[in-house]
C-alpha positions, 0 to 999 in steps of 0.5 A, spaced: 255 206 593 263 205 593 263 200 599 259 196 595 263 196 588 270 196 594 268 190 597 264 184 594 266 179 598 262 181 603 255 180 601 252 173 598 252 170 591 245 167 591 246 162 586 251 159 591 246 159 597 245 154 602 242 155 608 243 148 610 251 151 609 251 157 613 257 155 618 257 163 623 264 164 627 266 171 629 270 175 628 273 181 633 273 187 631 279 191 629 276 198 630 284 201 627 282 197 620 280 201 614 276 194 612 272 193 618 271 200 619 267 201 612 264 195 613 261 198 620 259 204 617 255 200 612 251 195 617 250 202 620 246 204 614 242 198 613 238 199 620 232 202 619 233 207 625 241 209 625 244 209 632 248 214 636 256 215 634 260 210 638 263 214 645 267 211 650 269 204 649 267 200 642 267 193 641 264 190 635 263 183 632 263 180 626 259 174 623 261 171 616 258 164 614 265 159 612 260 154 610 258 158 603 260 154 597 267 159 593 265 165 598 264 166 605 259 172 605 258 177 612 252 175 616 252 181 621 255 184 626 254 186 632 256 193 634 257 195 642 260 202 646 260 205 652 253 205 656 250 212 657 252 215 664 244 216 666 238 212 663 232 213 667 229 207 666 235 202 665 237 206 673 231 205 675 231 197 674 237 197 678 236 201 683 241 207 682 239 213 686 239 219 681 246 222 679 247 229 681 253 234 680 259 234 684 256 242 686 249 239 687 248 239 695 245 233 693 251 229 690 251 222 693 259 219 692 257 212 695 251 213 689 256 215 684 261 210 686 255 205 684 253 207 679 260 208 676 260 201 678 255 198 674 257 202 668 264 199 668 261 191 666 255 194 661 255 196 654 250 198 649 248 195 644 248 200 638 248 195 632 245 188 631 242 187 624 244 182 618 244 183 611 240 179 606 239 174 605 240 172 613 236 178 616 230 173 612 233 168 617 233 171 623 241 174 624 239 180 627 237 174 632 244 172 633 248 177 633 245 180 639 246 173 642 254 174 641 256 179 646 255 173 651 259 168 648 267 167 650 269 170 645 264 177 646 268 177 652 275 177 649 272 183 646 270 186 651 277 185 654 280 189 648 276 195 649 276 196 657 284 195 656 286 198 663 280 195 666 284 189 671 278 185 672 274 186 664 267 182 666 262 184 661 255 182 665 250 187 661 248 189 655 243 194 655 240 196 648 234 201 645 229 200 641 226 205 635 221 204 632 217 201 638 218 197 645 220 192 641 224 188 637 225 182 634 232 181 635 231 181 642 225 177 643 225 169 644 233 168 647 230 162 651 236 160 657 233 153 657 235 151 650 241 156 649 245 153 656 242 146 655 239 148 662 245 150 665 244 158 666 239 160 671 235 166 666 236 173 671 230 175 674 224 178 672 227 176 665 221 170 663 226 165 662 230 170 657 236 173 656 234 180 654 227 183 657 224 189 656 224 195 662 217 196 663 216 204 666 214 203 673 207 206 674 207 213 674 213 214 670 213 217 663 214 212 657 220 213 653 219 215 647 222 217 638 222 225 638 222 227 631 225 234 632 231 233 629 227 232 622 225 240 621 228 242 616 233 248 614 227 253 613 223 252 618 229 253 624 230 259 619 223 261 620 224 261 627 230 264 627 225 270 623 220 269 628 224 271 634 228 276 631 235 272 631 239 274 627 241 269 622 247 266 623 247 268 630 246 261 633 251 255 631 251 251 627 253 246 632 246 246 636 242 247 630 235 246 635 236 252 639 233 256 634 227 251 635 226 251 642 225 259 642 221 258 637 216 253 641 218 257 647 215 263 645 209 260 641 208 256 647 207 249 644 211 244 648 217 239 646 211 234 646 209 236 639 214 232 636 213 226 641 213 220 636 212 213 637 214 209 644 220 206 645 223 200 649 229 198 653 232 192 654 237 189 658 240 182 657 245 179 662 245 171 664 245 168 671 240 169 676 245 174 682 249 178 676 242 183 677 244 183 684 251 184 683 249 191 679 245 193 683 250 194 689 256 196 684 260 189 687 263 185 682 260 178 680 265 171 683 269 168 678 265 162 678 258 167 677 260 169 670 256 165 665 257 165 658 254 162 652 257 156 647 257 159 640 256 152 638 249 151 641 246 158 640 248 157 632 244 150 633 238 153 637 239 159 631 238 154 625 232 151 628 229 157 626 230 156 618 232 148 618 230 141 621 232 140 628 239 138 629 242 134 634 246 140 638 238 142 639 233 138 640 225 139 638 222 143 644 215 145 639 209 140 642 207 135 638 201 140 637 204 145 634 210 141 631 207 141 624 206 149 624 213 149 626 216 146 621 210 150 615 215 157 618 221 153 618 220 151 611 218 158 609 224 162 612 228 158 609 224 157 602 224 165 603 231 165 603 233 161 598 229 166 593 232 172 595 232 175 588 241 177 588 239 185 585 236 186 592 242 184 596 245 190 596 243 196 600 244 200 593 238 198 590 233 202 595 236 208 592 235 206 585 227 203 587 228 211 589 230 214 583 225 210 579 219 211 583 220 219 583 221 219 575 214 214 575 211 220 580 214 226 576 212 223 569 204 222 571 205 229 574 207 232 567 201 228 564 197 231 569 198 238 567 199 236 559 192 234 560 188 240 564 192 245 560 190 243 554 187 247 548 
């Protein structure tokens, strides 16, 4: 990849490596740099499910670890833009009525006024992932923690320039592959604040807590129709007797869903696995807030100190510093530190050829010129004389 050839600083050199070294501070974003903008570009790539393009306002931030040895390698990012205007589970968590058009007798301004709101101080959160060798220590973790720092607020300041009163209280996400994610799980308020930030309710004592689907209500889950492929859309072109060419190339499902339509198979047919929403704030009123579309007291804006989210984040990899103290019962101490020491052996061993996203495509090539070879033989070997 040319980012990879263009931008070396960027990624560890393992034989300097320390996990013990790591020192993260962000940096924010500068959506106008070239330099920034390939490096989200990648991060965006590395994900295992990509992310919708950013609309609307973008914030991003990047984390880089000063405490490295002759570089200062990039840890993450995380990457945020606009919230979508409708989301029936996130609606459904704060209360919001069902939006309708202007034109629908069923337009409720007062509805709409709160909604849009609640809108103005959440983002979504497209991106949170980390680059080897840190994705083995957990910088997902981190970086989806760091919108909620100070600086995360200046962020969110410079993207909502015209706003007179920028205050990012929310930060909604989706999860892909399931209703789940580790990045998302396990932000404890009660070590993150030192007991100072009461956690919102329903979220168990964490910041990010999952929006579970009332009962009744249909899950939300991966649809797969975007795969088809190029002769499949044409064979329902054919089986419909549309002209090709006929549909733009800008909605290249129309074909597909006449197709369905036709046959008499429902959309359902490509649902694929359930996926999860999470919502994290801080505070117990800021749910409150949302909810009525009212903005939060100044005094009511918690945020998390960096210098403790990165203690509370090393515990996960190294012994227990002063910045956070040992939370593990004495019962489960030992096997605490058996996990801390594997993250951090794990680590250390991050063989340097795997820390670039390019040797993927070269394990690619090399297992289709393996699965080629063996075919060939195959065939030599039942056309035989």
């Amino acid at each position: 990849m040319a980012f990879e050839s263009d931008h070396p600083d960027v990624f560890a050199q393992m034989a300097l490596f320390q996990p013990s070294a790591i020192q993260p501070v962000m940096e924010i974003v500068d959506f106008t740099d070239r330099r920034h903008h390939a490096i989200l570009r990648y991060l965006s790539s590395c994900q295992s499910v990509t992310s919708r393009k950013l609309v609307g306002r973008r914030m991003g931030l990047l984390l880089w670890d000063a405490g490295q040895t002759g570089h200062t390698p990039l840890i993450g990012a995380a990457i945020l833009a606009s919230p979508r205007f409708s989301q029936r589970l996130r609606d459904g968590s704060f209360g919001w009525e069902p939006d309708y058009p202007r034109t629908s007798r069923n337009f409720d301004e007062a509805a709409r006024a709160v909604r849009l709101a609640g809108l103005a101080r959440m983002m979504q959160l497209a991106v949170a992932c980390a680059l080897p060798p840190y994705n083995l220590l957990s910088g997902a973790w981190l970086a989806a923690l760091a919108p909620f720092t100070a600086v995360g607020q200046e962020a969110f300041r410079r993207a909502v320039r015209n706003e007179p009163d920028p205050d990012l209280a929310a930060v909604v996400t989706t999860t892909g592959k399931g209703v789940s994610g580790a990045p998302f799980r396990g932000h404890r308020l009660v070590q993150l604040s030192n007991r100072s930030i009461e956690a919102a309710p329903g979220s168990e004592g964490d910041v990010y807590a999952r929006v579970k689907p009332g009962e009744g209500s249909a899950t939300l889950r991966a649809y797969f129709d975007g795969l088809a492929s190029t002769t499949t859309k044409r064979l329902a072109c054919d089986l419909l007797g549309i002209e090709e060419g006929s549909i733009s190339e800008t909605d290249p499902d129309r074909a597909m869903a006449f197709a369905l339509k036709k046959l008499g198979i429902d959309r359902s047919v490509f649902a694929g696995n359930e996926m999860g929403i999470h919502v994290g704030m801080l505070g117990r009123e800021t749910r409150q807030h949302l909810s009525a579309g009212t903005p939060r007291p100044t005094n009511k804006r918690p945020r998390l100190s960096w210098e403790t989210v990165v203690a509370v984040w090393t515990k996960k990899f190294l012994p227990v510093s002063t910045g956070a103290p040992e939370t593990a019962t004495q019962a489960s101490l030992a096997e605490h530190n058996r996990a801390r020491r594997k993250k951090h052996d794990d680590a250390c061993a991050y063989p340097q050829s795997k820390v670039k996203l390019s040797h993927l495509l070269a394990e690619h090539s090399s297992r289709t010129a393996d699965e080629s070879a063996t075919a060939s033989g195959r065939s030599e070997l039942t056309s035989g004389p």
